[in-house]
C-alpha positions as CSV (number, residue, x, y, z in Angstrom):
1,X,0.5,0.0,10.2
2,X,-1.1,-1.5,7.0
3,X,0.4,-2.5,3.5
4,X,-1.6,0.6,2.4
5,X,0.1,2.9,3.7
6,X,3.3,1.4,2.3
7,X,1.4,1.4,-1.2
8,X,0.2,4.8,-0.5
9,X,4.3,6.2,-0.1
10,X,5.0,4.0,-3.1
11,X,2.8,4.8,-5.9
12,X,0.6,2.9,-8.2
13,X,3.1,2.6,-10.9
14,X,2.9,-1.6,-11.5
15,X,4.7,-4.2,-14.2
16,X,3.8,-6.9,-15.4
17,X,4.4,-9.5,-17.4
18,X,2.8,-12.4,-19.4
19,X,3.3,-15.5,-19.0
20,X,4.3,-16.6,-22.8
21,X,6.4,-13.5,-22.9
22,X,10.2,-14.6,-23.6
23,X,12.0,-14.1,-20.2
24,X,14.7,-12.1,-22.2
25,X,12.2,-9.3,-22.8
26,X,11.0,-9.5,-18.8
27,X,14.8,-8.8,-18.0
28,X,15.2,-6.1,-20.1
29,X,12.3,-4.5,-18.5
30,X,13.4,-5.5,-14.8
31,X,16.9,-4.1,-15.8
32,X,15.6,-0.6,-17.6
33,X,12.7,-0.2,-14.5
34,X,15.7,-1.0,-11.6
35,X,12.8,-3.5,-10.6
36,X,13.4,-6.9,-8.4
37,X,9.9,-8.9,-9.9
38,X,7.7,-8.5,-12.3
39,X,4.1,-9.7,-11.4
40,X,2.8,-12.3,-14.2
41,X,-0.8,-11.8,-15.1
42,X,-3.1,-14.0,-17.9
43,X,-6.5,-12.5,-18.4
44,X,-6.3,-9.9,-15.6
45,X,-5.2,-12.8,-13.1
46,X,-2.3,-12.9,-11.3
47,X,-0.7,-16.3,-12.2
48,X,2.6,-15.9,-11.2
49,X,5.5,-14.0,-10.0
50,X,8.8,-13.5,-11.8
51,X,12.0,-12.3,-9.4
52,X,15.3,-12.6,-9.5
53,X,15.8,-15.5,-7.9
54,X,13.8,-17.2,-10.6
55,X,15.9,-15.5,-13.3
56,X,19.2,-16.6,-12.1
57,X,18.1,-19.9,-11.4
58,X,16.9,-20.3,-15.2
59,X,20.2,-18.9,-16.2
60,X,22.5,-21.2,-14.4
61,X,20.2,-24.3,-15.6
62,X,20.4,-23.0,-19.0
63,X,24.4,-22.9,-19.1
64,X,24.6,-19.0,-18.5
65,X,21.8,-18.5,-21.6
66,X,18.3,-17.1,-21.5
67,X,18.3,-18.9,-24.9
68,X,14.6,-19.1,-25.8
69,X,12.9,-19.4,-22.1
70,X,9.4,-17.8,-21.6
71,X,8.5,-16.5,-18.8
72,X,5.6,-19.8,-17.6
73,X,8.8,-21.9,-17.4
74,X,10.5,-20.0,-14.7
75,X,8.0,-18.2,-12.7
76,X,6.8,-18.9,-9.3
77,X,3.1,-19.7,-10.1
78,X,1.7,-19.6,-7.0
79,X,3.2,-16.4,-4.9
80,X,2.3,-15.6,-1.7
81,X,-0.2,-12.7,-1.5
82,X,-1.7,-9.8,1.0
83,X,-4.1,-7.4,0.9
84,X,-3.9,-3.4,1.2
85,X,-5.4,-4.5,5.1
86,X,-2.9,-6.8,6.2
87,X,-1.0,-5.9,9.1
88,X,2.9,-5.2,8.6
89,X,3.8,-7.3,10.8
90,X,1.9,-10.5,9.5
91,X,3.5,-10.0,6.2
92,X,6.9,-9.9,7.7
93,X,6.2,-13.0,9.7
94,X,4.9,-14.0,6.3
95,X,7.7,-13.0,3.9
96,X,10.6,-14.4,6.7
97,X,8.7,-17.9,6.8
98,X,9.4,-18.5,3.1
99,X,12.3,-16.0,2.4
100,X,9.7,-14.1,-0.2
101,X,11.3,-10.9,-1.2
102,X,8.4,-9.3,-3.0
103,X,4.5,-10.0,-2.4
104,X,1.7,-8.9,-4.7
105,X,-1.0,-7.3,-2.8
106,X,-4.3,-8.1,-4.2
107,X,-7.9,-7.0,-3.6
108,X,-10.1,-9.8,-4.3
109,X,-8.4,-10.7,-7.6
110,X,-7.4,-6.7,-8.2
111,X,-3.5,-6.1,-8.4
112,X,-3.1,-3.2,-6.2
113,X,0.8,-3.3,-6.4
114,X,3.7,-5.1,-5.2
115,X,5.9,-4.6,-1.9
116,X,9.4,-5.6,-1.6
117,X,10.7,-7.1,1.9
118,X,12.7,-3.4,1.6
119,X,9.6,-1.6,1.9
120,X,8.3,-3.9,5.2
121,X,11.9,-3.1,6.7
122,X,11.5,0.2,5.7
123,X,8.3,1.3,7.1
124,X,9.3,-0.9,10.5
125,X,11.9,1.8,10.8
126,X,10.2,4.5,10.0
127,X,7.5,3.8,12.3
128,X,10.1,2.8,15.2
129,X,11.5,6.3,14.4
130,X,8.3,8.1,14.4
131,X,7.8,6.9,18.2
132,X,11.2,7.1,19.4
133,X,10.4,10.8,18.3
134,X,7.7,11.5,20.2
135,X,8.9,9.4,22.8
136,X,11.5,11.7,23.3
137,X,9.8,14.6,23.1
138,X,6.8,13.5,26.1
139,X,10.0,12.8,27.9
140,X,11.4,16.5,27.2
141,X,8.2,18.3,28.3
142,X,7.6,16.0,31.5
143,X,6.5,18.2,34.0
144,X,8.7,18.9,37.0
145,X,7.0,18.2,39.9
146,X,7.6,19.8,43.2
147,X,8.4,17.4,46.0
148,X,6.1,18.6,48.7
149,X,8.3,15.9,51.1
150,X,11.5,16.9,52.6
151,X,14.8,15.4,51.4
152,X,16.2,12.4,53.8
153,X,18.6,13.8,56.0
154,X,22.2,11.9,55.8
């Protein structure tokens, strides 16, 4: 499986965010879109990547205040990325290794959209599910085979 076919199931609805944007007005967008990042782009470049953990981070350094932060201060500017091609696997391995929760997926420099360690879990299981399935099912129309040898006698 492919981070395609995870963007594929999710849509192509993206946000982003500039960098000299006031991290009070990213918020309100995470908070009004239910979103965990916003992806931070600068002339059509991704430059950054704004989650959470960012956020809170600038919150508890700033006393509890967003005060007058922008978004360049607290970003992460250099996220990891993936393509639409990369295996689902490799961007698990990839995500666990530096406890990402959300990776842009980029072709070339294109933002394709974003997938969220949920969505990598998510498709794991539905793929394990998928072939437990049909698993089952070969397993429920097995053939019976006669055995042509007699039974051991006891």
């Amino acid at each position: 499986m492919k981070v395609s076919d995870i963007l594929r199931v999710k849509g192509g609805t993206l946000f982003t965010v500039t960098p000299s944007q006031p991290l009070a007005e990213a918020l309100r967008t995470m908070a009004e879109r239910d979103i965990g990042s916003l992806v931070v782009m600068e002339h059509g470049d991704v430059v950054g990547l704004l989650t959470f953990r960012e956020v809170i981070q600038a919150i508890v350094g700033n006393g509890g205040n967003v005060g007058d932060t922008i978004v360049r201060t607290v970003m992460e500017d250099h996220p990891m990325t993936c393509t639409p091609d990369t295996e689902i696997d490799e961007v698990r391995r990839m995500m666990l290794g530096r406890h990402a929760r959300y990776m842009p997926v980029l072709t070339q420099r294109t933002l394709m959209g974003v997938i969220s360690f949920y969505d990598v879990a998510k498709a794991v299981v539905d793929g394990q599910d998928f072939e437990n399935r049909m698993l089952k099912a070969y397993i429920r129309d097995w053939p019976v085979e006669e055995d042509s040898a007699p039974a051991p006698q006891q």
